[in-house]
Rosetta silent file (secondary structure, phi, psi, omega in degrees, C-alpha in Angstrom):
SEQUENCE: XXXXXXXXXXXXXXXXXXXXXXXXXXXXXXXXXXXXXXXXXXXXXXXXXXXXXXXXXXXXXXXXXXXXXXXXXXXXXXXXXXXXXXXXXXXXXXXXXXXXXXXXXXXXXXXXXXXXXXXXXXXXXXXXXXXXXXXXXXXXXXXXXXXXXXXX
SCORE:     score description
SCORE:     0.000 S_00000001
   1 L     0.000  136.801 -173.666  159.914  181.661  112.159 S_00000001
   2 L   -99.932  162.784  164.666  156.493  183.105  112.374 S_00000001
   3 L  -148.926  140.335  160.583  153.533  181.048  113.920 S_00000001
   4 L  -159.863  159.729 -132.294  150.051  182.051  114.528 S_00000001
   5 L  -122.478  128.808  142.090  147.903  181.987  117.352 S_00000001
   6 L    -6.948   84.991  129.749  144.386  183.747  117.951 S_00000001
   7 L   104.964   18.678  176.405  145.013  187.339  118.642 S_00000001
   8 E  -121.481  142.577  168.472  149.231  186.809  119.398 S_00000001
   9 E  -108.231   83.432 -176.467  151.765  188.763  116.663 S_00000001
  10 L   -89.822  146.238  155.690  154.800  186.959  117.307 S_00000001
  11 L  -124.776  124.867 -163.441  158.479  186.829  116.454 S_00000001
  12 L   -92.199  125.870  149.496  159.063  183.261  117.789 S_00000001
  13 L  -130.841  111.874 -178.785  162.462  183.059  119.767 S_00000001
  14 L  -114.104  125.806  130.200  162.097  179.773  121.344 S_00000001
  15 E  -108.788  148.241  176.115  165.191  178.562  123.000 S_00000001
  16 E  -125.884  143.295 -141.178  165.861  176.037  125.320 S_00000001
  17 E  -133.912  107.422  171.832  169.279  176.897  127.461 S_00000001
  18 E   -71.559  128.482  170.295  170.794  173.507  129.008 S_00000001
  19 L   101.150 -173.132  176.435  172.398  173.264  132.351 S_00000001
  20 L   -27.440  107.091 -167.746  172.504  175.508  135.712 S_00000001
  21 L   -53.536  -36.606  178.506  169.202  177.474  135.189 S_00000001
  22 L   -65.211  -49.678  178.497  171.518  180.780  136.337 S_00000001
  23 L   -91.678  105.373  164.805  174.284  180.116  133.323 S_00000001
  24 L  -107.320  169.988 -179.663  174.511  180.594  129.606 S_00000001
  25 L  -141.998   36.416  163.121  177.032  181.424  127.551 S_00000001
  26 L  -169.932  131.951 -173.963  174.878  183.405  125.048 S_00000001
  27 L   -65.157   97.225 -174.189  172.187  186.459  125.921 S_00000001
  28 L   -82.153   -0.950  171.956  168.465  184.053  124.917 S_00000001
  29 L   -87.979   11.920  169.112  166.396  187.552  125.529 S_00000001
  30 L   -99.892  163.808 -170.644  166.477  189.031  122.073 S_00000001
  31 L   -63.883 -168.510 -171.810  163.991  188.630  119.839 S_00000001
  32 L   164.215  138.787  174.423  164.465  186.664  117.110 S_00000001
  33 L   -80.786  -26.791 -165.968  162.643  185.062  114.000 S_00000001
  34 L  -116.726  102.656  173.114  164.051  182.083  114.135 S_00000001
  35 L   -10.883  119.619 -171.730  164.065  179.082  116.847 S_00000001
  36 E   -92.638  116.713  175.636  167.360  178.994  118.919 S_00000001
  37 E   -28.717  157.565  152.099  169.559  175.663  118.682 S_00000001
  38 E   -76.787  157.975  163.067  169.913  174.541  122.344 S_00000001
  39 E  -134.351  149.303 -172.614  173.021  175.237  123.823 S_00000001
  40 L  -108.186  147.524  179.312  174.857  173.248  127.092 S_00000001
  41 L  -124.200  149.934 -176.779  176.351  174.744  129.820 S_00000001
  42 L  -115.482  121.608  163.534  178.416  173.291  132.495 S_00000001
  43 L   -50.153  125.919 -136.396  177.591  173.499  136.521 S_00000001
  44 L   -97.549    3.613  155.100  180.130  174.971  137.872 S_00000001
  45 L  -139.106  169.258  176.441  179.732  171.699  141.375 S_00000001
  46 L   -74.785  -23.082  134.374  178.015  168.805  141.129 S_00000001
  47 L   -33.810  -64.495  174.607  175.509  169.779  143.307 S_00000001
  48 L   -37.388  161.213 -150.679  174.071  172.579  141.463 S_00000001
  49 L  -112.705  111.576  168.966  170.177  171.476  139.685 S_00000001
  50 L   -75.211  127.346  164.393  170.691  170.670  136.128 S_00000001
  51 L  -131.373 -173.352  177.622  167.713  172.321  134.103 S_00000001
  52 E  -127.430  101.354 -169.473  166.221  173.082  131.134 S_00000001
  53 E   -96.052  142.301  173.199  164.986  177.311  130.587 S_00000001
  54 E  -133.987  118.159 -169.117  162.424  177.650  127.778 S_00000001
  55 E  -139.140  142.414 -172.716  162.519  181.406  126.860 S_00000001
  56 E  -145.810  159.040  168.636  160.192  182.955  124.182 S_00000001
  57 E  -132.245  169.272  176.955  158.780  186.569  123.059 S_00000001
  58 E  -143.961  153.328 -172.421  155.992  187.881  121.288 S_00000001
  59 L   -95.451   -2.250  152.503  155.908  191.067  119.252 S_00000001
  60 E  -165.080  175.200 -175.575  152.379  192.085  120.408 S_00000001
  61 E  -145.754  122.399  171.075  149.672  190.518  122.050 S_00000001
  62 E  -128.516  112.174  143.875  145.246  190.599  122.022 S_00000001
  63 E    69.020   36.746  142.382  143.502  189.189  124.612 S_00000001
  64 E   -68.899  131.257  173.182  146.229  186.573  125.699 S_00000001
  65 E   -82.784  -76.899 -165.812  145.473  184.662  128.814 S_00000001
  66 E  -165.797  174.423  175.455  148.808  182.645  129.217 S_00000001
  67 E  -120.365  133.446 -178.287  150.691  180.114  128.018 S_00000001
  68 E  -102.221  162.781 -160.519  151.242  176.242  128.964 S_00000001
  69 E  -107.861  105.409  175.598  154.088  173.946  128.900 S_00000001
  70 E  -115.084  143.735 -161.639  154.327  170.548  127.207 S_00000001
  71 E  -137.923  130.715 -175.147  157.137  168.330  127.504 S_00000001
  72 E  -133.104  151.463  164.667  157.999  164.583  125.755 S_00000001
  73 L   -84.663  -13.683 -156.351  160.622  162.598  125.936 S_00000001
  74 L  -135.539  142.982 -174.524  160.573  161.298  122.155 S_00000001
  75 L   -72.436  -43.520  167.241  160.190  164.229  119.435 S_00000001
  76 L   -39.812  -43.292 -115.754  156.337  162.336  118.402 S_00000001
  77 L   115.357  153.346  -10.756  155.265  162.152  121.563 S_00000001
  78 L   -50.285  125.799  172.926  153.112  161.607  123.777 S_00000001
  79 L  -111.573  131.346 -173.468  153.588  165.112  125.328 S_00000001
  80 E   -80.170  106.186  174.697  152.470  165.998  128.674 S_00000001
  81 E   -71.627  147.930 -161.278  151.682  169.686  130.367 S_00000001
  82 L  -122.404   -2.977 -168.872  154.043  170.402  132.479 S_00000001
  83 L  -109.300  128.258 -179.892  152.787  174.051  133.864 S_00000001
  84 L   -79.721  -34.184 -170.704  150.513  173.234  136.780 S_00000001
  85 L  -118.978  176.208  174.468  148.480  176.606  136.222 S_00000001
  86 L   -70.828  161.428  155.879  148.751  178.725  132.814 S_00000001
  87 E   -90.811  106.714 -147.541  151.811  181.108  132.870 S_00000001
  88 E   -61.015  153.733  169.741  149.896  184.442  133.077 S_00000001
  89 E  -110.400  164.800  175.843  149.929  186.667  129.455 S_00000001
  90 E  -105.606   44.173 -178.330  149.689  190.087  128.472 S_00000001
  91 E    74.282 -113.618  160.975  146.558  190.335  127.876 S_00000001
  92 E  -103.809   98.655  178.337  146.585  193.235  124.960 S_00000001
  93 E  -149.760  163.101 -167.338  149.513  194.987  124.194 S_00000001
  94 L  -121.771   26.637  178.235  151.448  196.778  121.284 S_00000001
  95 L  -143.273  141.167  178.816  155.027  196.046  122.803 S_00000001
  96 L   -70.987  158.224 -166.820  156.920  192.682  122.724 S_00000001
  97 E  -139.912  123.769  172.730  156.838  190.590  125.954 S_00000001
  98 E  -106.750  133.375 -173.656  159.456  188.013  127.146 S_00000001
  99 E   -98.576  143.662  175.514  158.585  184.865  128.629 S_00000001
 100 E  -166.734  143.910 -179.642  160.987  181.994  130.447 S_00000001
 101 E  -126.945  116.360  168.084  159.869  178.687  131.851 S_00000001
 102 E  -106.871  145.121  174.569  162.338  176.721  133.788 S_00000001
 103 L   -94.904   73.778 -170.853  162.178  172.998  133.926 S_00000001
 104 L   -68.182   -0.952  173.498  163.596  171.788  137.110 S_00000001
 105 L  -141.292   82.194 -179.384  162.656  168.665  136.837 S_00000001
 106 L  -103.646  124.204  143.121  164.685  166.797  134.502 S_00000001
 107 L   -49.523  129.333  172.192  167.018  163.589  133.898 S_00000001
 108 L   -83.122  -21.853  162.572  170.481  164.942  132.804 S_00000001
 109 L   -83.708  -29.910  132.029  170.876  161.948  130.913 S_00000001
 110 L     0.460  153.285  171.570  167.204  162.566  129.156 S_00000001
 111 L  -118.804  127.759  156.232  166.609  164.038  126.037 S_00000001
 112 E  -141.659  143.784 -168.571  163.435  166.216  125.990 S_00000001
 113 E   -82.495  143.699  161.179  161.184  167.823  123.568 S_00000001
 114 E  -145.360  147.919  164.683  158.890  171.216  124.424 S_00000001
 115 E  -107.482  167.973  124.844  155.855  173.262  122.768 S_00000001
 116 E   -91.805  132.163 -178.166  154.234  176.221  124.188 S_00000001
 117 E  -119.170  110.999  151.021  150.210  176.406  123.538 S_00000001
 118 E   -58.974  152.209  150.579  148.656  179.736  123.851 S_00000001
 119 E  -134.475  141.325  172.484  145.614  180.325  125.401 S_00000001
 120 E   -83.564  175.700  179.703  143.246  183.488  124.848 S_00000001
 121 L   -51.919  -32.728 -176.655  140.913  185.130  127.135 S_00000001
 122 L   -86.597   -2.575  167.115  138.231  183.059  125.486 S_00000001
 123 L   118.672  -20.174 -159.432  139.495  179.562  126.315 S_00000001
 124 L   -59.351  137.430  176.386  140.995  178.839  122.833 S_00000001
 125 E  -106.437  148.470 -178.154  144.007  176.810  122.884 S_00000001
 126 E  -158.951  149.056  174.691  146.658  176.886  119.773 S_00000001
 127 E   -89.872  126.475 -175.629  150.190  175.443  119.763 S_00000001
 128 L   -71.860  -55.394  156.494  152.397  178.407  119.988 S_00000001
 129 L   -89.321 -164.516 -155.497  155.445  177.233  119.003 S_00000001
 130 L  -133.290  108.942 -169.408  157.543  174.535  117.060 S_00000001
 131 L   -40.269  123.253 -169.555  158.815  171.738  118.924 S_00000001
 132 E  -121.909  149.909 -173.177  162.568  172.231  120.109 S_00000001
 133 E  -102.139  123.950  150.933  164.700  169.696  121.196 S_00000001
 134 E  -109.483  110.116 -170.181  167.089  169.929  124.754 S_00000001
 135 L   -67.810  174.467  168.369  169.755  167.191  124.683 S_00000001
 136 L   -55.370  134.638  155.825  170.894  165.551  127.491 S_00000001
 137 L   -35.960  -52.525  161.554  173.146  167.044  130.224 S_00000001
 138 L  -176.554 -171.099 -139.139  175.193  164.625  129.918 S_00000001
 139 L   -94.616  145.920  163.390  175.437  160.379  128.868 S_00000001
 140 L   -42.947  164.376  177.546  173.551  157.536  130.680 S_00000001
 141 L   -60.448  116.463  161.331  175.159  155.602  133.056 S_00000001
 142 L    77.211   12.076 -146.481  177.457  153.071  131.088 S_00000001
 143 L  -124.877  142.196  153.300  176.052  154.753  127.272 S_00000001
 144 L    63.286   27.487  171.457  178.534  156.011  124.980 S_00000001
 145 L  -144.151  136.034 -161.102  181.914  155.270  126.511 S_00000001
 146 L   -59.654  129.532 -174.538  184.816  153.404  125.949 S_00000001
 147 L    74.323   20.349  156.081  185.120  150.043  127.806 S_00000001
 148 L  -136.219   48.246 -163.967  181.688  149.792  129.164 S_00000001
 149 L  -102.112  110.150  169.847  180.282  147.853  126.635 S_00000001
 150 L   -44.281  128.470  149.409  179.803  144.167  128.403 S_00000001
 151 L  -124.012  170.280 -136.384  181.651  141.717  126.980 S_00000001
 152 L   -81.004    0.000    0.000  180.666  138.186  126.483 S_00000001
């Protein structure tokens, strides 16, 4: 899918990669035209930090500053940045450049929505990407399981 942004040539690979920020079970750094489903992964203790990696490329780049992170819980909205500073860009370049955002701070029973917004050297902001969906890690407390349905 193409999108475009002030002075970015992209081939959008947006994925967002579910579970232990360290584990996949498919390589999210080639390029790609087309948005990548999420896919879940399982922590291999209970301990380990469930997250959500957001990993994108662009097939050249002029006079990108960086890019910011927005995050929702509901695919509308409201969404929220989530990048305290910009994630620095590469300026100008004629070679594709890969990007990864991890979101460490997530409900595993949550659902959450993300964009990326460019910004150029000149302040302009433009939503980079196409909103992608990460499902939940794994079901609420009591949601979606046999026999824990109150009864009257």
């Amino acid at each position: 899918m193409k999108f475009s942004a002030p002075g970015l040539v992209l081939m959008l690979f947006l994925a967002v990669i579910s579970g232990c920020a360290s584990t996949s079970t498919q390589d999210a750094a080639k390029p790609s035209s087309e948005a990548s489903a999420s896919e879940a992964t399982v922590p291999t203790e209970e301990s380990e930090p469930l997250t959500n990696k957001l990993k994108w490329s662009t097939a050249s780049e002029v006079d990108n500053f960086g890019f910011d992170i927005y995050r929702a819980t509901v695919e509308d909205g409201p969404f929220e940045r989530i990048t305290k500073i910009p994630m620095a860009g590469a300026g100008t370049v004629d070679a594709p450049q890969y990007y990864e955002f991890v979101d460490s701070d997530i409900d595993p029973a949550q659902d959450y929505y993300y964009y990326v917004e460019s910004i150029s050297i000149d302040g302009v902001r433009e939503r980079f990407s196409p909103i992608i969906k990460a499902p939940a890690k794994r079901p609420a407390d009591g949601v979606g399981t046999k026999g824990s349905e109150a009864k009257p």
